[in-house]
C-alpha positions in Angstrom: 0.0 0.0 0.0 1.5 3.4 -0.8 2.5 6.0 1.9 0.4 8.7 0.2 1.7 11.3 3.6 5.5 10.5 2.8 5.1 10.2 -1.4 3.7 13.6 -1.0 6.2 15.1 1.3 8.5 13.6 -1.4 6.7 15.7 -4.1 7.4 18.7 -2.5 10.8 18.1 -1.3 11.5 17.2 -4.7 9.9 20.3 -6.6 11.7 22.3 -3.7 15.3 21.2 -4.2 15.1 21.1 -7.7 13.4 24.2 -8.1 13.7 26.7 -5.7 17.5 25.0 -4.6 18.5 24.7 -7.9 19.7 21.5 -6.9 18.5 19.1 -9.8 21.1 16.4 -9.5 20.8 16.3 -5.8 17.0 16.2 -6.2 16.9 13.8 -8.7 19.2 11.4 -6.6 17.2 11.7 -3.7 14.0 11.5 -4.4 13.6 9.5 -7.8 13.8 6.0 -8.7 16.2 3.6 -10.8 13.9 4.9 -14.3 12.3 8.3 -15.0 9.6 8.8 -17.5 9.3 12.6 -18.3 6.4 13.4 -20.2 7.0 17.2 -20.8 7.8 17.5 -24.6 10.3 20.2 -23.1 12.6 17.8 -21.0 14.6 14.8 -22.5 13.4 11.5 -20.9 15.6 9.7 -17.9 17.2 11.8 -15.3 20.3 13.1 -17.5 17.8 14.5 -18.9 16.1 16.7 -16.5 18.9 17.3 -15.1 20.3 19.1 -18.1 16.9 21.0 -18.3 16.8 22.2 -15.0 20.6 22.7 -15.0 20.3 25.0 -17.5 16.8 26.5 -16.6 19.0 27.4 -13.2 21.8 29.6 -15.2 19.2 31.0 -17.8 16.8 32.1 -14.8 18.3 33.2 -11.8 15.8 33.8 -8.7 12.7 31.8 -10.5 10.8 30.0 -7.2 8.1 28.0 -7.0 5.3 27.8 -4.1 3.2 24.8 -4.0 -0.1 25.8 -2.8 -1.9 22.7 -2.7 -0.8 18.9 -2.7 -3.2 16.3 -3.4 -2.2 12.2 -3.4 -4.3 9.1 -4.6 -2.5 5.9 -4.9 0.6 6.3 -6.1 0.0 9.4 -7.7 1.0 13.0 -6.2 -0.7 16.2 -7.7 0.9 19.8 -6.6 -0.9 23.0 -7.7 1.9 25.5 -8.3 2.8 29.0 -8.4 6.0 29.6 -11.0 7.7 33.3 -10.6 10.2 33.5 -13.3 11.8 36.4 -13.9 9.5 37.3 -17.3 6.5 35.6 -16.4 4.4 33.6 -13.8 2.5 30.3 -14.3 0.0 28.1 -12.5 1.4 24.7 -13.1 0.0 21.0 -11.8 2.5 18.1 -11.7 1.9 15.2 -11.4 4.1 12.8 -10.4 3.6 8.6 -10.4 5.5 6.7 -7.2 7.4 3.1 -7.1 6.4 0.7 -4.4 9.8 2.6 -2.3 8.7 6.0 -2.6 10.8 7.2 -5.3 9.4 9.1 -8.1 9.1 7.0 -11.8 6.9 9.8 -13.8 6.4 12.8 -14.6 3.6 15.0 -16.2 3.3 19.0 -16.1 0.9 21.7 -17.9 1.0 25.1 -17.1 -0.9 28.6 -17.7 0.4 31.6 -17.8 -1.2 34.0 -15.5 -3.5 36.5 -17.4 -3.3 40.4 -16.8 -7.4 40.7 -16.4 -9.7 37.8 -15.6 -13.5 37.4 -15.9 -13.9 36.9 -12.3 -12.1 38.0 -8.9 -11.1 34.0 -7.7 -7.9 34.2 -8.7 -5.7 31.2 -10.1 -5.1 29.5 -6.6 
């Protein structure tokens, strides 16, 4: 039975380190498993992969963060509902991320929205 508390601790450790710590190697051996699918047409597949990316993504864009607002897990399945500050632009973002039977993160999926200068209603993206 998956640890749904600790897998999603693990997500947001994860999206910390390798996002806000700009530690994608460290992140990547902590927290993910012996594969890694990546389903972002952005990021190669495998963790040389994203790490590359992210690697890159940290020299291109110094001081982009994320904040998680909201973490939702089923199964072995881990949802975070992000806020993205880069330095030209902010996003709302949902990962999803898919556990192994140890807790270690084997997939990946992302989409993310811009956030619009006017919207039709006062609720706001989070």
């Amino acid at each position: 039975m998956p640890d749904i508390k600790a897998n999603k601790a693990n997500a947001v450790a994860f999206y910390e380190q390798m996002f806000n710590a700009c530690e994608p190697r460290e992140a990547i051996a902590a927290y993910v498993g012996d594969d890694y699918i990546q389903h972002n047409p952005h990021v190669a597949n495998g963790k040389e992969g994203f790490i590359a990316y992210f690697e890159k993504m940290a020299a291109e864009y110094p001081g982009k963060r994320v904040e998680v607002k909201r973490v939702v897990g089923e199964g072995d399945f881990v949802v975070l509902h992000c806020h993205q500050v880069w330095p030209d632009e902010e996003y709302a973002g949902i990962d999803i991320f898919h556990f192994d039977a140890n807790g270690k993160i084997v997939e990946h999926w992302d989409v993310l929205q811009t956030l619009p200068e006017h919207s039709a209603h006062a609720n706001g993206m989070f």
